[in-house]
C-alpha positions, 0 to 999 in steps of 0.5 A: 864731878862735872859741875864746877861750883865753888863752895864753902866748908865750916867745921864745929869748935874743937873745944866746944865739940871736946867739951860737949863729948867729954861731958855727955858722951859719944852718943848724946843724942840719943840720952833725949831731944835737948841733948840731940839738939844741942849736938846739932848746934855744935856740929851743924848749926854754928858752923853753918851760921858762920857762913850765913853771917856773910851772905843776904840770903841762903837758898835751900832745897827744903820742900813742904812735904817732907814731914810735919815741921816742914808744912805750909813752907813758903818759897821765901821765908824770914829765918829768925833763928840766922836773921836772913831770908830763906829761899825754898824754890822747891817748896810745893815740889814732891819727891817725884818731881826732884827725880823727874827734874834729875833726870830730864837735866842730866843730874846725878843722884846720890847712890845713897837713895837707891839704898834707902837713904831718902832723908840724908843727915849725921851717920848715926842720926841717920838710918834706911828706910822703905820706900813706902816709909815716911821720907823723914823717919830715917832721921833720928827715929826714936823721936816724934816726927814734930822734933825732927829737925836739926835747928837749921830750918827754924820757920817764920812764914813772911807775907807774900 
């Protein structure tokens, strides 16, 4: 990889994940919208919060127009659910602009988009799409689009 950037890596609780497992099985997720959710906290967003505990503000590549739950999205955002200033300096880009954007500054692009891997997630939360699909409807199809959301991104718009 050309660009050298340092990063952080966060796991979920062994114990918690082995609990969570043992009780409602390898593919909770798909038993309803609580349980999908509560797989996303132990796997995703606990692991994430550690990390977020240690910085002022996080910035994300969220963008408005990716579904439903991510309408009228601000460029910066308190985040109630982690207590911490969301920056989104893509948040009126459209999918178009991120590859024109790619492209014009030399940046690679996930070979997982070319085949059909527009929203990217877990392995078995995630599936193709068409490229006339909705971007999000690869991540976790079986539920409404309203619910697609994982718990990182819980919004509360501030005054700009």
């Amino acid at each position: 990889m050309p660009f050298k950037i340092a990063y952080e890596s966060a796991a979920p609780d062994a114990e918690e994940l082995n609990t969570l497992v043992s009780e409602k099985g390898p593919n909770l997720f798909y038993g309803s919208v609580e349980l999908r959710k509560r797989c996303c906290e132990v796997r995703k967003t606990r692991p994430f919060q550690k990390i977020l505990s240690t910085v002022d503000a996080w910035i994300t590549g969220l963008r408005g127009g990716q579904s439903v739950t991510r309408t009228g999205l601000a460029p910066v955002e308190w985040d109630d659910a982690h207590s911490i200033y969301r920056i989104s300096p893509l948040y009126n880009w459209r999918e178009e602009d991120t590859f024109t954007f790619a492209r014009n500054h030399g940046l690679p692009v996930s070979d997982l988009y070319n085949r059909g891997y527009r929203s990217i997630g877990c392995a078995p939360c995630t599936r193709a799409i068409g490229a006339d699909d909705d971007i999000r409807s690869g991540r976790w199809w079986w539920e409404e689009p309203e619910h697609r959301e994982c718990g990182l991104h819980g919004r509360k718009a501030i005054e700009r």
